[in-house]
C-alpha positions as CSV (number, residue, x, y, z in Angstrom):
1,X,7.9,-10.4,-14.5
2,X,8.8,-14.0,-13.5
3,X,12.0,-14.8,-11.8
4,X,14.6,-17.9,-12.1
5,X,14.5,-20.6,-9.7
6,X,18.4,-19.2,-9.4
7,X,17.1,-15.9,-8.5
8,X,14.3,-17.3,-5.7
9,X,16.9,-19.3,-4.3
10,X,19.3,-16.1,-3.6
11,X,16.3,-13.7,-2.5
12,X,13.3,-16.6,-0.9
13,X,13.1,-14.6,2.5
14,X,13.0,-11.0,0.6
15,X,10.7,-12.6,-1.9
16,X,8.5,-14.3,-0.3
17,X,8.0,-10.8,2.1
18,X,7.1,-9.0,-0.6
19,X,4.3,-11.3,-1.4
20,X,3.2,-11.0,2.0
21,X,3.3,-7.3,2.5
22,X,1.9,-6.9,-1.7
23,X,-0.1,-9.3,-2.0
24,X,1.0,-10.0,-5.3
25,X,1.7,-13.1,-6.5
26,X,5.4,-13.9,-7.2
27,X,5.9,-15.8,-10.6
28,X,9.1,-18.2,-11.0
29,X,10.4,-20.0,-14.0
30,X,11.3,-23.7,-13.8
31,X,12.0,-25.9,-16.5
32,X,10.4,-24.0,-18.9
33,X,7.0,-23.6,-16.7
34,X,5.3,-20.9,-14.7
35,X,4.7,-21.4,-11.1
36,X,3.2,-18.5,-8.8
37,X,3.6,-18.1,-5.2
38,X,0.4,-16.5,-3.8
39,X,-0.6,-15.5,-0.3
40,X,-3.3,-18.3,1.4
41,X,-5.7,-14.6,1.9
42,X,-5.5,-11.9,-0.1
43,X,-4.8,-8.2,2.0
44,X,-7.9,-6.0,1.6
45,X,-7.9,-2.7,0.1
46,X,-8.1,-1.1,3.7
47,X,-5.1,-2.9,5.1
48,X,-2.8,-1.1,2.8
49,X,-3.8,2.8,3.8
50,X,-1.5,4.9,5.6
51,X,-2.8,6.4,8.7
52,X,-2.2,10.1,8.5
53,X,-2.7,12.8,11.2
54,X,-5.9,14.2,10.8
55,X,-8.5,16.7,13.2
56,X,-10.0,15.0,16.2
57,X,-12.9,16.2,17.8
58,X,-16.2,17.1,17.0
59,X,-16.8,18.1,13.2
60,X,-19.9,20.2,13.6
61,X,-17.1,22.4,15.7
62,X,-15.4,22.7,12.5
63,X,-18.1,23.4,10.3
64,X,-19.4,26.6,12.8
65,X,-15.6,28.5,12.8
66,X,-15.0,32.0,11.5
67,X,-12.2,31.5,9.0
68,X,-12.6,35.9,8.2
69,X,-9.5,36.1,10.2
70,X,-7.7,33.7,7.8
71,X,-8.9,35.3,4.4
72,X,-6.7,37.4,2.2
73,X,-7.6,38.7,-0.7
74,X,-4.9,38.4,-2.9
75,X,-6.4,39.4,-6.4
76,X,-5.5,43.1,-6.3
């Protein structure tokens, strides 16, 4: 949705963040015309995933454990 040069002008540094961090481009209204502010590069899909915490080691490890311990059968 574009924005007012009015509204730019109150919010540049905020804006012009979000374009960074997004990627998307922001679209202003001037005098009746569109302009768009765009990043020079594009971020890649992989620079916006959030690192989560996750099992370390070796996965064949994993693969080889006995879960019986863990099961309950439920169903009853």
């Amino acid at each position: 949705m574009p924005i007012s040069a009015s509204a730019l002008r109150g919010n540049i540094y905020k804006l012009l963040d979000q374009v960074l961090e997004s990627g998307k481009p922001l679209e202003v209204v001037r005098k009746g015309k569109l302009l768009k502010i765009v990043p020079e590069k594009q971020p890649g899909k992989m620079a916006k995933l959030v690192r989560h915490r996750c099992l370390t080691g070796d996965p064949e490890s994993i693969v080889h454990m006995d879960w019986s311990g863990e099961w309950h059968d439920d169903l009853s």
